[in-house]
Backbone as CSV, one residue per row, in Angstrom:
resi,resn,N_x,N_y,N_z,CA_x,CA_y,CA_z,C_x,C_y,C_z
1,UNK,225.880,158.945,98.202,227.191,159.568,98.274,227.296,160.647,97.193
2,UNK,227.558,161.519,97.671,228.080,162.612,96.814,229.021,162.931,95.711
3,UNK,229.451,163.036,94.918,230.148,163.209,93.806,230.917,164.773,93.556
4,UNK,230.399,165.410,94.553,230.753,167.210,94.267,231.898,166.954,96.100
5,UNK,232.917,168.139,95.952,234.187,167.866,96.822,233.047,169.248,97.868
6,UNK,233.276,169.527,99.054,233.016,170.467,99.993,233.841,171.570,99.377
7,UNK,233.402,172.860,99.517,234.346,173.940,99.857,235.111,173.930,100.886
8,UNK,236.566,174.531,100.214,237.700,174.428,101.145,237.525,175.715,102.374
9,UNK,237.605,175.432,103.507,237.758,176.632,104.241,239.124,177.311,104.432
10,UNK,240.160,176.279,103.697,241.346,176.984,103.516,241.876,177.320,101.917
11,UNK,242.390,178.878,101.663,242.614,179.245,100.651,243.431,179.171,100.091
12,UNK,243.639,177.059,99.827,245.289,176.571,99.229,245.527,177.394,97.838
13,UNK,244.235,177.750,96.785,244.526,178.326,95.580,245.610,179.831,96.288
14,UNK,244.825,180.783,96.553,245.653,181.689,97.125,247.260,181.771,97.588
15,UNK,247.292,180.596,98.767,248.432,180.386,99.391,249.647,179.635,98.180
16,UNK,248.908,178.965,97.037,249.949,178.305,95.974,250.566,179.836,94.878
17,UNK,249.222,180.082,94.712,249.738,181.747,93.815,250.966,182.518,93.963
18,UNK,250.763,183.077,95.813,251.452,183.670,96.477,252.518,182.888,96.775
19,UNK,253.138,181.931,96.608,254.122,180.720,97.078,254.661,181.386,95.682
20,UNK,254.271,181.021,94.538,254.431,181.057,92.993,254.964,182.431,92.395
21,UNK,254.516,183.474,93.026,254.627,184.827,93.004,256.051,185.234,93.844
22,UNK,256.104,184.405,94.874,257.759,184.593,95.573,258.435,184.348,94.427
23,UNK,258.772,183.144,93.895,259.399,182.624,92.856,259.885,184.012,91.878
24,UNK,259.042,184.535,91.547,259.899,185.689,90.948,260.185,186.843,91.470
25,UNK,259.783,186.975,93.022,260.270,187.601,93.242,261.903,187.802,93.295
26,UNK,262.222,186.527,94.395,263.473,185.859,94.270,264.291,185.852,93.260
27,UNK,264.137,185.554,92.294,264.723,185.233,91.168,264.827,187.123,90.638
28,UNK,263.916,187.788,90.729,264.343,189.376,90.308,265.684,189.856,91.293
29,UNK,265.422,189.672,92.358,266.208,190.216,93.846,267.353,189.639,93.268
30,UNK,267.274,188.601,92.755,268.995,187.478,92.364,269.750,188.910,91.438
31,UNK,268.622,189.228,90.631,269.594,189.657,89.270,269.198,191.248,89.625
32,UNK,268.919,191.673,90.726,268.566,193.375,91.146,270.374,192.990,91.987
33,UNK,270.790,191.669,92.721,271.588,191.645,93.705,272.765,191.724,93.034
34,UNK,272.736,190.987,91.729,274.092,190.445,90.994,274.591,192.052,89.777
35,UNK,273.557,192.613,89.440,273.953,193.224,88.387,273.224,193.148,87.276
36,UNK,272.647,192.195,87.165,272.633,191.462,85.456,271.861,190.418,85.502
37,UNK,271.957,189.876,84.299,271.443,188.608,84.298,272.305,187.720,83.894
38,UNK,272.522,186.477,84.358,273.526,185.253,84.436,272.979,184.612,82.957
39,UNK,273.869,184.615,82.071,274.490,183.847,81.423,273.352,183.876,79.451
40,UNK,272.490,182.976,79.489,271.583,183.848,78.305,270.034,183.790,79.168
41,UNK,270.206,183.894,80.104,268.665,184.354,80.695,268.322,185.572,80.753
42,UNK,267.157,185.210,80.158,266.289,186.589,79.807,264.555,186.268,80.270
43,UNK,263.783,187.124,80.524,262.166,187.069,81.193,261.383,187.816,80.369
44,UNK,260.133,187.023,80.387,259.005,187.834,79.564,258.086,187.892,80.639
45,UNK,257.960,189.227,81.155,256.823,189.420,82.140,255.102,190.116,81.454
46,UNK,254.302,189.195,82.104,253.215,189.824,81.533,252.056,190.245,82.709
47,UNK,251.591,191.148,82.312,250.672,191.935,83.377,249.939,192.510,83.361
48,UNK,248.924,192.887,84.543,247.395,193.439,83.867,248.062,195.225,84.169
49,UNK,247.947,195.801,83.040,248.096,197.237,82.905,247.246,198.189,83.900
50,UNK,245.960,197.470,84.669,245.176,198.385,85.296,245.108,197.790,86.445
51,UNK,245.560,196.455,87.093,245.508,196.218,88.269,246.207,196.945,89.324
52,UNK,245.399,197.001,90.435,246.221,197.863,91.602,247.615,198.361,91.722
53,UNK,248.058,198.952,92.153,249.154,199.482,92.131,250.018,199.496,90.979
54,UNK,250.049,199.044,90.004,250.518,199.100,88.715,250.493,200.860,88.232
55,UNK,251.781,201.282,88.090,251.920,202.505,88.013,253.363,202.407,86.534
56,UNK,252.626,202.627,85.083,253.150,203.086,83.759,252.852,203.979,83.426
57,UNK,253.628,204.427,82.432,253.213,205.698,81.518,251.940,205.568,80.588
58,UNK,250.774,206.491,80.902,249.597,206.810,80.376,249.418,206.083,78.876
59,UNK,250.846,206.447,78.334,251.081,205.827,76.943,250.577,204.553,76.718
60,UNK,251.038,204.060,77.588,251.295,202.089,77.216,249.919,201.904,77.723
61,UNK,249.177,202.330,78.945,248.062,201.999,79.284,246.989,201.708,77.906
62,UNK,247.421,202.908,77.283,246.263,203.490,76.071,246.503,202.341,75.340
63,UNK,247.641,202.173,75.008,248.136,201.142,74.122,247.880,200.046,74.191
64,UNK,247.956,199.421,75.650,247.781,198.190,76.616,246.764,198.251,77.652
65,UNK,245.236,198.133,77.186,244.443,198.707,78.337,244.017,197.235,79.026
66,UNK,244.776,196.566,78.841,243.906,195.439,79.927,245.871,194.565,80.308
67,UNK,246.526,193.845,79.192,247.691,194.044,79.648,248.473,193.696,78.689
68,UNK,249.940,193.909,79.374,250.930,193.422,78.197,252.299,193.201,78.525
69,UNK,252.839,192.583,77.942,254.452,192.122,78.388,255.603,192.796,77.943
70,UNK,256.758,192.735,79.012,257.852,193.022,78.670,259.030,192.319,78.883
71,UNK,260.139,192.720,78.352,261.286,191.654,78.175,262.227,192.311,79.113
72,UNK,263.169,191.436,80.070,263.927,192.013,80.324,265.278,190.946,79.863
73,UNK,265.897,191.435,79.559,267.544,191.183,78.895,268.371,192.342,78.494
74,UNK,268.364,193.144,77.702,269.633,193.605,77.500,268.961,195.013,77.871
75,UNK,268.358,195.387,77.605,268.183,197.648,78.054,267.189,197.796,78.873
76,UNK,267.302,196.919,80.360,267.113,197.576,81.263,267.963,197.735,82.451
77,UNK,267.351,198.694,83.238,268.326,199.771,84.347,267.174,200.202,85.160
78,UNK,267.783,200.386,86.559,267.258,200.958,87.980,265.935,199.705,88.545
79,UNK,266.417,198.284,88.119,265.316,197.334,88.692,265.576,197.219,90.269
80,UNK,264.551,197.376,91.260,264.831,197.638,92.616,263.257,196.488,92.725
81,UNK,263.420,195.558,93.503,262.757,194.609,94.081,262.213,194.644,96.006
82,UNK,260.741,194.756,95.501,260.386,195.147,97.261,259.595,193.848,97.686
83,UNK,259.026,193.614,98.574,258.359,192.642,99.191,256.614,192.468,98.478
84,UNK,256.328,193.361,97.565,254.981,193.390,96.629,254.796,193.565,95.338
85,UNK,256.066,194.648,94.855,256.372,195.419,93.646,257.749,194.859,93.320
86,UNK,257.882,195.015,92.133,258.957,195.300,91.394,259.336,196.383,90.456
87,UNK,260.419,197.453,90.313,260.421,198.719,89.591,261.668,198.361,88.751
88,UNK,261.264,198.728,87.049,262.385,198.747,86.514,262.167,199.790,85.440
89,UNK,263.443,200.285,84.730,263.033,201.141,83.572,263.662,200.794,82.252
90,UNK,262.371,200.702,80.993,262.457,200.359,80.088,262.778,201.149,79.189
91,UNK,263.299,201.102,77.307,263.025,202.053,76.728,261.485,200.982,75.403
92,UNK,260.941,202.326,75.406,259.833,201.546,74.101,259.632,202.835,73.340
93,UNK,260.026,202.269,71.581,260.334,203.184,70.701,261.699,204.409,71.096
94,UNK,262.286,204.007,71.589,263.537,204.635,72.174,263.144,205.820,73.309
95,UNK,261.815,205.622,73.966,261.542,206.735,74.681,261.528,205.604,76.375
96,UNK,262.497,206.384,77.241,262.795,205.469,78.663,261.582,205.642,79.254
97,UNK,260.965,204.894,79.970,259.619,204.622,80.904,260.212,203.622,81.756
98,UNK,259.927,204.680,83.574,259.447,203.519,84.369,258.729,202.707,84.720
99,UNK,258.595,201.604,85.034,257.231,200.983,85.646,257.263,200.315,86.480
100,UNK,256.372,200.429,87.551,256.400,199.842,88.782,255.372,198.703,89.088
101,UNK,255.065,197.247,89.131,254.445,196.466,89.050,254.221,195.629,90.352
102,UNK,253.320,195.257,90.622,253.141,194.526,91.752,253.326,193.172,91.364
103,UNK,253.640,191.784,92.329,253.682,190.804,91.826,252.006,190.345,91.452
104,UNK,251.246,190.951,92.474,249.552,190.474,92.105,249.278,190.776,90.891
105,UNK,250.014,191.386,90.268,250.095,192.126,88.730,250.500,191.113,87.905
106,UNK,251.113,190.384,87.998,251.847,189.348,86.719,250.819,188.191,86.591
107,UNK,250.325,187.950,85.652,249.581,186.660,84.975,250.583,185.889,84.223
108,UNK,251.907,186.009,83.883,252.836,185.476,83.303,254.084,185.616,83.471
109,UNK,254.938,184.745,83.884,256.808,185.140,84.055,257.193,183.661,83.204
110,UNK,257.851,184.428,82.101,258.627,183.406,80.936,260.093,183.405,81.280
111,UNK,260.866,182.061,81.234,262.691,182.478,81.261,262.758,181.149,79.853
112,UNK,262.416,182.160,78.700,262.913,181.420,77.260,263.963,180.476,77.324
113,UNK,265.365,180.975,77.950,266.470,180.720,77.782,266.596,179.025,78.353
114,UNK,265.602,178.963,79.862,265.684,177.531,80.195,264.287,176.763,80.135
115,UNK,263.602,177.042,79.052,262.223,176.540,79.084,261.502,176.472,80.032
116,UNK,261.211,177.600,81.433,260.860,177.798,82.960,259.580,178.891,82.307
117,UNK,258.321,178.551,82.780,257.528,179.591,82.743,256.280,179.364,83.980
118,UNK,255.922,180.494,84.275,254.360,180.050,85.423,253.602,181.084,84.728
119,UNK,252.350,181.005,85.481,250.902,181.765,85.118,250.164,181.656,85.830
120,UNK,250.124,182.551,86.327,249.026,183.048,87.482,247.794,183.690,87.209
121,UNK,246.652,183.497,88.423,245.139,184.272,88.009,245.437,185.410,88.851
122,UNK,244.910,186.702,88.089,245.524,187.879,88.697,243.649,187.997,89.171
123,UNK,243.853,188.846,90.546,242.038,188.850,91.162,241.345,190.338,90.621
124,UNK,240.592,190.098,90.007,239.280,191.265,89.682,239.767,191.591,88.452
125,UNK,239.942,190.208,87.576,239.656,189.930,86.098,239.264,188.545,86.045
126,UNK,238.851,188.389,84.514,238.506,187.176,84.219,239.444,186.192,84.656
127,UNK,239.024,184.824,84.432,239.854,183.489,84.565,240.631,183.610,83.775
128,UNK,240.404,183.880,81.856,240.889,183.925,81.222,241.609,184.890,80.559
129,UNK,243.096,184.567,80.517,244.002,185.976,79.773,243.376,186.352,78.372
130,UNK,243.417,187.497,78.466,242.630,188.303,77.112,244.213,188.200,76.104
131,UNK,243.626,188.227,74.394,244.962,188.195,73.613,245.077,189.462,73.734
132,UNK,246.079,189.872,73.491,247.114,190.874,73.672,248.293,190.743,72.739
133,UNK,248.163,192.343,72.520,249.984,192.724,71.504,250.920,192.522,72.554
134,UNK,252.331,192.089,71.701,253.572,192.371,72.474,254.049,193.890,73.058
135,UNK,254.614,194.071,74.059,255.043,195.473,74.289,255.676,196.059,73.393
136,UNK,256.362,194.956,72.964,257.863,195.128,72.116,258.800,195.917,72.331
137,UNK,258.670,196.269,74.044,260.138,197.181,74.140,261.409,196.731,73.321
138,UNK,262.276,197.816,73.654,263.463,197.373,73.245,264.754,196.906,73.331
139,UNK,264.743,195.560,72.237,265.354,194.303,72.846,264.822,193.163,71.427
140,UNK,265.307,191.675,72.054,265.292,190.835,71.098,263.837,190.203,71.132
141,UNK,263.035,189.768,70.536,262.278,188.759,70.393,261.998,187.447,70.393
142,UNK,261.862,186.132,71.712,262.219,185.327,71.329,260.951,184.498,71.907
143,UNK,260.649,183.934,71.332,259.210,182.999,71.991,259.854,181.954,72.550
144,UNK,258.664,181.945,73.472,258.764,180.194,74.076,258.476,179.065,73.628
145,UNK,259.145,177.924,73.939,259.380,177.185,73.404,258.089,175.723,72.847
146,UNK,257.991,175.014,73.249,256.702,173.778,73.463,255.844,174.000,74.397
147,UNK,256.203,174.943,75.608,255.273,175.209,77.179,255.606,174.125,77.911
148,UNK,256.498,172.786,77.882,256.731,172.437,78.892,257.704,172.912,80.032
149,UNK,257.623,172.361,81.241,257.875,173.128,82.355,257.186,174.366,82.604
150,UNK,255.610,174.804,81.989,254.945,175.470,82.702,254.401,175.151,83.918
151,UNK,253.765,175.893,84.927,253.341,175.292,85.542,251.814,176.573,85.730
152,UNK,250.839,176.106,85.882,250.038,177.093,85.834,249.006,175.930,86.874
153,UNK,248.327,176.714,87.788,247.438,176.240,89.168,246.043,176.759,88.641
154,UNK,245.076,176.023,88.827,243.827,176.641,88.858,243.126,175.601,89.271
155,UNK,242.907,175.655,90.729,241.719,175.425,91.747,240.147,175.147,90.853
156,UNK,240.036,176.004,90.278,238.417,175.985,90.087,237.521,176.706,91.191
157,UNK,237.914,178.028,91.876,237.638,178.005,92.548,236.041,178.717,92.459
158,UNK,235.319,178.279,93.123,233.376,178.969,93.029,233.573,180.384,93.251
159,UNK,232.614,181.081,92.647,232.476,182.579,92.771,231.425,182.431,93.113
């Protein structure tokens, strides 16, 4: 008897990601629908700076060449939520930048405020998130908390 599992011919890692990846979508569309953000919730999005469709200012790339996070709570404006992307505009060092992000783009969505975070494997990078500076747009600073209620999936899947 064997001890090693078969390869799956179905791509539950994939299909959980993309399940996981709605999740914020939803939750952006809530606060693209409402205005704002409800009550002290605030998000730390993190993302690969060079994955597909990911479209920032040259700046931050240079700055952030593999990836990096941003906050949204109090100074942002024009967030518009599509069925792949999300577009919002930031200021960093008081200079406004749009950026347009895909959800295949996020390796991280933090909500500090209720100890809620996921982490995703973004495809055509490593398994592992590289360290990385904060964006530090502008806004407050607030880390997360112990990491419970993360939830982060990884299959193991063979290359």
């Amino acid at each position: 008897m064997s001890d090693t599992l078969p390869d799956s011919l179905i791509p539950y890692d994939e299909i959980v990601q993309e399940a996981l990846r709605a999740v914020v979508g939803r939750v952006l569309g809530e606060v693209q629908q409402s205005g704002g953000l409800p009550g002290g919730h605030h998000f730390y999005i993190t993302f690969k700076t060079q994955a597909a469709g990911v479209d920032i200012p040259r700046s931050l790339v240079e700055r952030f060449p593999d990836e990096m996070t941003i906050v949204l709570q109090n100074k942002f404006w024009d967030l518009k939520v599509g069925p792949k992307a999300f577009e919002v505009s930031l200021t960093f060092n008081q200079v406004a930048s749009h950026l347009v992000i895909p959800f295949a783009a996020i390796s991280a969505f933090v909500d500090p405020a209720v100890n809620f975070a996921l982490q995703f494997q973004v495809q055509d990078y490593g398994d592992e998130p590289q360290l990385h500076e904060a964006a530090e747009n502008d806004g407050p600073v607030v880390m997360a908390e112990d990491g419970s209620n993360v939830v982060t999936v990884d299959f193991g899947k063979k290359k």
